[in-house]
Structure formats: C-alpha cells, structure tokens
C-alpha positions, 0 to 999 in steps of 0.5 A, spaced: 519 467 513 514 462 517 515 455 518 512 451 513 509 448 519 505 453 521 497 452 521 493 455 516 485 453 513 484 450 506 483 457 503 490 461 500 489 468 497 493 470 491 495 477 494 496 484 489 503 486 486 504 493 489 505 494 496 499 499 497 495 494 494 497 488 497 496 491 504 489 494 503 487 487 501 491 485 508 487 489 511 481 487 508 483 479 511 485 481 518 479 483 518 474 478 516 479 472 520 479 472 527 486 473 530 485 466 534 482 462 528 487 460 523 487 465 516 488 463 510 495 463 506 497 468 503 501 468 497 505 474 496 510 477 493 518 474 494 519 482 496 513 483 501 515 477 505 520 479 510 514 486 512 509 482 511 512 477 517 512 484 521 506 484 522 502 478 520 501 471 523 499 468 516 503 462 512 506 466 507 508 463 500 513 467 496 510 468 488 516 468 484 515 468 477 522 471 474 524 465 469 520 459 468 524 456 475 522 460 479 515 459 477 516 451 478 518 453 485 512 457 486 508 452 484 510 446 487 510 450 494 502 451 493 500 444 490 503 442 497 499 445 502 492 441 497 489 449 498 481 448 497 480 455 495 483 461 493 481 468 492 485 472 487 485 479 488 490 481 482 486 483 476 491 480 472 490 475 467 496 471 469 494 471 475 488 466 474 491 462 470 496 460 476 490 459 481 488 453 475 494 450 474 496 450 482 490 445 482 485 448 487 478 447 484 475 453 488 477 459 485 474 466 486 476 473 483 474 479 478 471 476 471 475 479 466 476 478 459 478 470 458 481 469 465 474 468 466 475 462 464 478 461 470 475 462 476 470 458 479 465 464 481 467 470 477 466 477 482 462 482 477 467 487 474 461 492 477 465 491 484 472 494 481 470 501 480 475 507 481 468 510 484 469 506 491 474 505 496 479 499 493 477 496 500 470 495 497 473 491 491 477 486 496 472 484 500 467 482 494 473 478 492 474 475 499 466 474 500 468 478 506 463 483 511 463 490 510 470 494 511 470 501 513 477 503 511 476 509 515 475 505 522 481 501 522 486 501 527 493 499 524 497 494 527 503 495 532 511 494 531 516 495 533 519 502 532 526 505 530 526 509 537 532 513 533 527 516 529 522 518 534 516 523 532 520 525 526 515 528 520 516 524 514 517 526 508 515 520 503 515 524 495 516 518 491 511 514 487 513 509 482 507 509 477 509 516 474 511 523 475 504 525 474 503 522 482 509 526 484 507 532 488 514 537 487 512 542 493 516 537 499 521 543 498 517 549 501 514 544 506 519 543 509 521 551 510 513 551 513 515 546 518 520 550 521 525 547 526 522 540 525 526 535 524 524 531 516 525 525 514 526 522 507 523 516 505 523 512 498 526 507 493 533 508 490 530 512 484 527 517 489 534 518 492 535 524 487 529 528 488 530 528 497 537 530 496 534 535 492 530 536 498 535 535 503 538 541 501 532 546 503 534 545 512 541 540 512 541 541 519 534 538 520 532 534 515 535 527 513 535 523 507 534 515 507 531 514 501 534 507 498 537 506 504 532 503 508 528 496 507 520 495 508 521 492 514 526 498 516 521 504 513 515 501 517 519 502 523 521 509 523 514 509 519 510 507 526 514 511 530 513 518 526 509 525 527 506 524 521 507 522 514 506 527 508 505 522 502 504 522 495 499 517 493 504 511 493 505 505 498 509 507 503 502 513 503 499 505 505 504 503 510 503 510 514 496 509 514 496 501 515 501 502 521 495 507 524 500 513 523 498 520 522 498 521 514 496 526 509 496 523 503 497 527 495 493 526 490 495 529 484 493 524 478 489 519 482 483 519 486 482 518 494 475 516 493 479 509 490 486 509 495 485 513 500 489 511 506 486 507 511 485 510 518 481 516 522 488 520 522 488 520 514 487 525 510 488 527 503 490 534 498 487 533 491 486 539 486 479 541 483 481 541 477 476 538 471 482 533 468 483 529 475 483 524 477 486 522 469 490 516 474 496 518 467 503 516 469 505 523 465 500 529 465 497 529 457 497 536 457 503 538 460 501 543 465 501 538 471 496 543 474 493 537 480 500 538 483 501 546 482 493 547 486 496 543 492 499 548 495 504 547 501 500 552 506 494 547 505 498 540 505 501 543 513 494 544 515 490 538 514 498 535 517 495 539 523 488 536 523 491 529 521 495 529 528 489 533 531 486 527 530 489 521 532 488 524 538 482 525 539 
C-alpha cells in the first residue's frame, strides 16, 4: 500500500465492493482528476488494495469491516487524514452511515431509502438506472464532466510476458450461474491451434478444468492460482479476453485489452466493458436482461442463443479493432 504520507485533496471517494464496479468508478475519477494534480483518496476494499496499487497513484484506504475491530481500525485511518468531502459510490445503506460516523461534513451519494438521511446532498436516484452505462451514475456521484466509457484508453502495466498473446478464457461469474455462459468448450475447439488460458477464482476451478480437457495441450488452467495483481498482468498481455459479464470482463476492458464480454442475465447497456476493443453477445430474448442469479424458468435460453460461432466472430472484430 502507499505510504501514509502520500499527498492527496481533502476529498476521499468511499469506493464499490465488487471489482467490476470498483474500476468503473476508478475510471470515472482518473478521468475527472489531472494526473499532475493530487486526487482524492479512495477508500477501498482491503482486497483491491494490492491491484489498485498496480495502476494507480491515489492514497489508498483499506475498508475493513469483518468484526467490530476491524471497523475501528477503518475509522480511525479515515478520521485522520480530516477528509472535507466524500462521495459514496455503493448504494448500500451501510456505506452512508460510515461517511457519517467518520466525521466528514460533506457527503455525497444516491439518496435511497433512510441513508438519505446521511448524506449532504443526495444524487436522484433517476441516475441509477440500468438503462445507461454505470459509468454515467458514478459521474453523477462524483460531480464529475461526461464520461464516454467507449473512449477510454486503458491504463499500462507490467505484463506476464510468459503469457504473451495468449487468448483468455475467463468463464466465471461470481453473482450466479444465470451469468455463466456454458460454451467455453466449443470455443476453445473454434479456436483451433490457439493457445487458452483459464482465468477465475477457486470456485471456477472445476468448470476450467472442465474446459481444459477439450485441447490440454494448448489450453492452460490458473483459475484460483493467480492474484489480481497476477491476472492483470497476464491480462494486459492477452490477444483478447472472452468473458462472462464479471470483473476479470472489467479488468480486460479497464487494462485497454481486447475483450468480448457475455451477457447472459445481465445487460450490456448498463456494464458493458469499457474501451473501443470491447464488444459484447447478448441473446434477443423477451425474459433478458432479468439480472437473476438462477434463471426462473429454468430453460437459460440467454446463454444457448450465444452461440460459440458468434462469440469467435465479434473476437475477430474486437482484435480488429484495437488496431485500427
């Protein structure tokens, strides 16, 4: 993590839980806050801290909350640095009380339900709407210009050159199965002499190994062995990532890598990956987007209208389009 003596403004920006979510918003802020000035603080998720360190020069401030200790510990390492401001990009209601109880007189988020009793000036809840990018939302939260998530750049790291233009597989999701897209198998063969790489949490493990054993030769499983930090990095230095609508989909398209994203339950109107290599499968189907973890009428017909031959095509799109 960064020293504690880092330079930062009087503002902090009480960041989002899930990964995807986390680096949207990020996106949002390096693009509001000159490089040369100072930012805000960002208060983050104890296990983004390490990534976020990757590719960021913001005052990181571990959120812990497990037990009631860890809590203290959280707000004491806020109250010290005497924060002004702080915009709160989580929803939650949890998340506005800590803005109050850390002492910052000014603070700004979604007005919802009794949080709002919380905040200092509350964002219409008009501006969380599925119907438009989530990019859109955060900049409302932040007080920020316009944000076009299709313009954006990506940012540079260092890259896992053992992994060099590989293309990466990524068929988890952690909200549920009804955002997991079952035709990794097939892809892979479409692939031909490619060389695959898994990429997941320990839970997906199971499901690439299921995958693996399509091309063994040339497709490789690191899903639950690989760090953020570690992921990212074999991340930056893919062909292209084929993903379902998950953070790694996010971390692809916030690095400026190539990548499909696959909407099975979810829609790409609200997170669809940011940049102009990005592109993304949604079936046409009247039940979608449901954003259900489990599909309620048990057919899952958003994932069996993707098909694996239209996947490989908008892969040779995205690539193309890097390029151009």
């Amino acid at each position: 993590m960064q020293s504690a003596t880092r330079p930062h403004n009087s503002t902090a920006v009480l960041m989002p839980n899930w990964l995807g979510d986390c680096l949207c918003a990020l996106a949002v802020i390096n693009s509001n806050f000159p490089r040369e000035q100072a930012g805000p603080a960002l208060i983050v998720p104890p296990q983004f801290v390490g990534l976020l360190t990757e590719f960021s020069d913001y005052f990181l401030i571990p959120y812990k909350r497990k037990n009631h200790e860890e809590l203290k510990e959280s707000f004491a390492l806020v109250r010290k640095e005497n924060f002004e401001s702080v915009y709160i990009v989580p929803h939650s209601f949890s998340s506005a009380l800590f803005a109050l109880r850390s002492g910052i007189p000014y603070r700004v988020g979604i007005g919802a339900e009794l949080r709002s009793l919380f905040l200092t000036r509350r964002v219409s809840r008009s501006a969380a709407t599925r119907k438009n990018h989530i990019t859109s939302e955060y900049a409302s939260v932040l007080e920020a210009g316009n944000f076009d998530p299709a313009a954006w750049g990506g940012v540079q790291i260092n890259k896992d050159i053992r992994y060099d233009d590989y293309i990466v597989f990524c068929p988890g999701a952690r909200y549920g199965p009804a955002k997991r897209w079952p035709g990794y198998k097939e892809l892979a063969l479409i692939f031909g002499d490619k060389r695959i790489l898994l990429l997941g949490d320990t839970r997906d493990w199971e499901q690439a190994d299921d995958i693996a054993t399509r091309a063994p030769e040339r497709i490789t499983n690191l899903a639950g062995v690989t760090s953020l930090v570690e992921a990212a990095r074999i991340i930056a230095g893919a062909e292209i990532v084929i993903s379902n609508d998950s953070g790694l989909m996010h971390l692809a398209g916030f690095l400026g890598t190539p990548v499909v994203g696959l909407f099975c339950s979810t829609s790409p109107a609200w997170t669809h990956p940011l940049g102009k290599a990005s592109l993304a499968a949604a079936a046409e189907i009247q039940c979608r987007p449901c954003f259900k973890r489990t599909c309620k009428y048990g057919h899952y017909k958003c994932h069996s209208l993707i098909t694996p031959e239209r996947v490989a095509e908008l892969a040779a799109q995205a690539m193309k389009d890097e390029k151009e």
